[in-house]
N, C-alpha and C positions, 0 to 999 in steps of 0.2 A: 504493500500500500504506500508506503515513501517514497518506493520509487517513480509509481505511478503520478505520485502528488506533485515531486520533482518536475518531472515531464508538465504535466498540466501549467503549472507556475510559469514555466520558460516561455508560455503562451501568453500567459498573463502580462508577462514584463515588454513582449514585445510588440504588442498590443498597444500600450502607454507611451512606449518612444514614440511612435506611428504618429498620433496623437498630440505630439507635443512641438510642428514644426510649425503648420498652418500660420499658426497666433503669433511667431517669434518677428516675424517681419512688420506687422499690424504693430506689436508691442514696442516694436526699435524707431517706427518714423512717427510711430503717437509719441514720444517719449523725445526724440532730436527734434521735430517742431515745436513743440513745448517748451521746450530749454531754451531755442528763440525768438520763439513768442514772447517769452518770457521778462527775459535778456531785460529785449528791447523795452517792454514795457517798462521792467524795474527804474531802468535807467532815464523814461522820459518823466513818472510819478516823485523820481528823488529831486530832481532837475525842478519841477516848477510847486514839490512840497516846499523845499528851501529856498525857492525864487520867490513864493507867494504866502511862505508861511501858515502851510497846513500840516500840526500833526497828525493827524487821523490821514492825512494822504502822505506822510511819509510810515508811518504803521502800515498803512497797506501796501506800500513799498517793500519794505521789511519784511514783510509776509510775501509777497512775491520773490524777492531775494532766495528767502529760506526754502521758496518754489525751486529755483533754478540749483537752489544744492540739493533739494531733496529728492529731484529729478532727474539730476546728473548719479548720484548714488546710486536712485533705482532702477536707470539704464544700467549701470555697472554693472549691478545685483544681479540684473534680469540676463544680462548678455553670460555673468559668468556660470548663473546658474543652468545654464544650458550647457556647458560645456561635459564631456562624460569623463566620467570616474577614470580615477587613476593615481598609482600610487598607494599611501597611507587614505587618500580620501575616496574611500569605498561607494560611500554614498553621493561623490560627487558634489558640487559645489551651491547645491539649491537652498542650504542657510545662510547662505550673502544676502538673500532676498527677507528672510525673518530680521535678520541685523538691519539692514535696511528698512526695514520697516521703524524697527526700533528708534533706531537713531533720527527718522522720519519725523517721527511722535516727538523726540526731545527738541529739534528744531522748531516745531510749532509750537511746543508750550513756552520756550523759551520766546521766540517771537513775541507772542501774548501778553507773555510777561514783562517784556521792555516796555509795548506799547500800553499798557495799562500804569505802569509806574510813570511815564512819560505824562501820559494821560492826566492824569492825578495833579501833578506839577503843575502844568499845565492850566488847569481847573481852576485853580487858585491865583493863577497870573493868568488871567486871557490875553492871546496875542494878536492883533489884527492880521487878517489874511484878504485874499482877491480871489473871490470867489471862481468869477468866470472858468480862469485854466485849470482849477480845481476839479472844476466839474466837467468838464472835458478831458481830463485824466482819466476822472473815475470812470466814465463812460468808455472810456477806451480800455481800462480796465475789467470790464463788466467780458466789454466784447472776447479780449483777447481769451480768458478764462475760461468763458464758457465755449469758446470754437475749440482751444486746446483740452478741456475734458470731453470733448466728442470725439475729438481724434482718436480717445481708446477705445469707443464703443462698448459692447458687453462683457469683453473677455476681463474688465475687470471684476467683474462680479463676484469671481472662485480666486482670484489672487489678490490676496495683501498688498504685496508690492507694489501693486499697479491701482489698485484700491485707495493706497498712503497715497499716490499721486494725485487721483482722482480727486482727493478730500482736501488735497491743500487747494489744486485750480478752484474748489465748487465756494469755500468756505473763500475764497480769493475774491470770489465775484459777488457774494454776498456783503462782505466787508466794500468792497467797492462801491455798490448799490446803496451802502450806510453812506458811505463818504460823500457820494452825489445829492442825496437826498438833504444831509450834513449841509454842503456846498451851496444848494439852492437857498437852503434857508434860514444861511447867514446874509449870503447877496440881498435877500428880501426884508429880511431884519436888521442886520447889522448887529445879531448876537452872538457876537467870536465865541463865548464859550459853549456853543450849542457843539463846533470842531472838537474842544476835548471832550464833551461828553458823550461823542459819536466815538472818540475814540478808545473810551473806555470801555464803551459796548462791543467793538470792533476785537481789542482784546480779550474780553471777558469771554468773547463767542469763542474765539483761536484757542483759547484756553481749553474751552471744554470740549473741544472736537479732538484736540492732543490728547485729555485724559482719556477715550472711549478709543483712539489708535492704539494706544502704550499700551491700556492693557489687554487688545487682543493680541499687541507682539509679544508682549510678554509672556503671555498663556502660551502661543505658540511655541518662543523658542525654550519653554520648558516642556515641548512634546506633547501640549493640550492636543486634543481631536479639534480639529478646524470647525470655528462656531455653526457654517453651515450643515455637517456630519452629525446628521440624529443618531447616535450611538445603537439608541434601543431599537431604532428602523433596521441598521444592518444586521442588530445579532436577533431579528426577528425572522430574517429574509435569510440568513445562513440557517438558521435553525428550521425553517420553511422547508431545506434541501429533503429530498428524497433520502429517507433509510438515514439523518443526521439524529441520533437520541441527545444531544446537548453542543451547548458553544463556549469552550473555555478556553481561558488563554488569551481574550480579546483585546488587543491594542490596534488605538488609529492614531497616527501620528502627519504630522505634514514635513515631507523631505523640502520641499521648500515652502513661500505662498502659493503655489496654483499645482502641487504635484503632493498625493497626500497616497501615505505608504499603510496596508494593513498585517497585522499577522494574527492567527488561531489556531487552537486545534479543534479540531470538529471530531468527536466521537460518533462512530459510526456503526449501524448493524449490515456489514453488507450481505446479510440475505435478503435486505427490505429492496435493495435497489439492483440489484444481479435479478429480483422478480422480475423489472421492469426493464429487463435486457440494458440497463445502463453500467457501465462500466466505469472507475475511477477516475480515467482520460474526463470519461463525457459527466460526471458529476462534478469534477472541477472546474471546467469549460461551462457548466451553467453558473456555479458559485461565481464565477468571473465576470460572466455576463449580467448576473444581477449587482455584484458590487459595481462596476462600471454602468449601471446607472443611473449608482448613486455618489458618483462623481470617484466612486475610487477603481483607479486602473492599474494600481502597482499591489499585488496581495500576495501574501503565502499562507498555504495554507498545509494543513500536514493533519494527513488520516490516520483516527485512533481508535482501536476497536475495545472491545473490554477485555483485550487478551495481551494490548501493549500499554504500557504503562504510561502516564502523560507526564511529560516530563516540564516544566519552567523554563524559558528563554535564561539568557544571562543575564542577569543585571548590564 
C-alpha cells in the first residue's frame, strides 16, 4: 500500500507544477507596472504636499512610497518563489512570499504610524495649504491605485503576497479619496485643520489594514492552514473516500502564499474499495482530485490499514 500511495502522490505533485505557470506572467507585469505607477505618482504627491503644504497629501505619499517597497519585495518574493528546489532548500523558495508579506504589514503600520503622529502635530499648529494641486494629486492618486490593483485581477484572491499588494494600492486610493475630499473642503472653507484631521483618519485607516495583514502572515509563517482552507471540509471529503475508516495525521500548511502543501494518513479497509474494483492508484487519484478542489494541489498521502501501525511525521 506505500508503494502504491508513493506512485499516486508523484501525480499529485505534478499536477500542481502544471498549475503554477499561467498566473506567473499576469503576476510579474501586474507587479512592474505598479512599481511605476507608483514611482511616478509618489514623486509628483511629495512634490506639491511640500510645495502646497498638505500633510494628509504627503501621508498619502508615504503610503505610496511604502507601495513601491512593498511591491518591489513582493515581485522579488513572487519571482523567487517560483524558482525549484534545490540544495539544503527542499521545499524551495515559496517562504520569500510569507516574509514578504510580513515585512509588507510592518511597512504599512509603520507608514500609519508616522502619518498619525505627524497628524496630531499638526492639529494643534494648522498650517495653510493651496488646495487646488492638492486635489489634483489626490485624484491622480485615486486613479493610479485603483488601474494598478486591476492589473492583478483574481489570482490575488489565494495568494498573500499579491493580496499584501493589492491592500496597500486599495487602502492607497481610499486614503486619496480622504485627501480630495480633505482638499475641497479647505479650498471652500479655509479650515486648514480639517488637512490634519483627514490625516489622522488617513492613518488610523493604514493602521488597521496592517494589523488584519500581520496577523495573517504571521499565522502563516508559523504553518497556520491558509484562512481560506476549511480544515473540517477537507478531513470530511478524505474521510468521504471509498473503504477510508478515519483521517489522522492531518496537516495543511502553505509552502508559500498561493501554493499550500497537505499531509495524512488515511486508515483504510481495502476490502471496502477492491469491492468496487478501485485500486490504491485510482483511490488516490480521487483523494487528489477532490483536494485540488479545494484549492490544495500538493498532498501526500500514505495508506494505513489496521495491520500497519501509524506512525507521526517528525517534528
Amino acid at each position: 500500500l506505500r508503494e502504491d500511495a508513493d506512485l499516486g502522490l508523484s501525480h499529485g505533485s505534478s499536477h500542481h507544477h502544471g498549475d503554477a505557470h499561467p498566473s506567473a506572467s499576469t503576476a510579474a507585469s501586474a507587479f512592474r507596472w505598479s512599481i511605476a505607477l507608483n514611482s511616478g505618482l509618489t514623486a509628483l504627491q511629495l512634490a506639491i504636499g511640500f510645495g502646497f503644504g498638505s500633510l494628509a497629501l504627503i501621508g498619502d505619499a508615504l503610503h505610496n512610497l511604502g507601495d513601491v517597497v512593498g511591491l518591489a519585495l513582493g515581485w522579488g518574493a513572487d519571482r523567487l518563489s517560483r524558482r525549484p528546489a534545490r540544495g539544503r532548500f527542499t521545499y524551495g523558495f515559496g517562504r520569500s512570499t510569507q516574509m514578504a508579506s510580513l515585512i509588507n504589514g510592518l511597512l504599512i503600520f509603520a507608514a500609519g504610524a508616522v502619518v498619525v503622529v505627524e497628524a496630531i502635530q499638526r492639529l494643534l499648529n494648522p498650517v495653510p495649504l493651496i488646495a487646488a494641486p492638492v486635489a489634483w494629486a489626490a485624484a491622480a492618486g485615486i486613479v493610479v491605485n485603483l488601474v494598478s490593483a486591476r492589473l492583478f485581477g483574481h489570482d490575488h484572491q489565494r495568494d498573500l503576497n499579491q493580496r499584501a499588494a493589492v491592500l496597500h494600492l486599495l487602502t492607497d486610493a481610499a486614503v486619496s479619496v480622504a485627501v480630495l475630499v480633505s482638499a475641497l473642503l479647505v479650498g471652500a472653507t479655509g479650515w486648514f485643520w480639517l488637512d490634519a484631521l483627514t490625516a489622522i483618519g488617513v492613518g488610523g485607516a493604514v493602521l488597521w489594514s496592517a494589523l488584519g495583514l500581520l496577523r495573517e502572515a504571521l499565522a502563516l509563517n508559523l504553518d497556520a492552514a491558509p484562512r481560506h482552507i476549511d480544515l473540517a471540509q477537507v478531513e470530511a471529503e478524505l474521510a468521504a473516500l471509498p473503504g477510508v475508516l478515519a483521517v489522522e495525521e492531518l496537516h495543511v500548511w502553505g509552502l508559500s502564499t498561493s501554493r499550500i502543501a497537505l499531509t495524512s494518513h488515511l486508515r483504510v479497509d481495502p476490502s471496502h474499495w477492491r469491492q468496487q474494483a478501485l485500486s490504491s492508484d485510482q483511490l488516490l487519484e480521487l483523494a487528489r482530485r477532490r483536494l485540488a478542489a479545494l484549492g490544495i494541489r500538493q498532498s501526500t498521502l500514505q495508506l494505513e490499514t489496521n495491520h500497519t501501525p501509524t506512525t507521526s511525521p517528525e517534528p
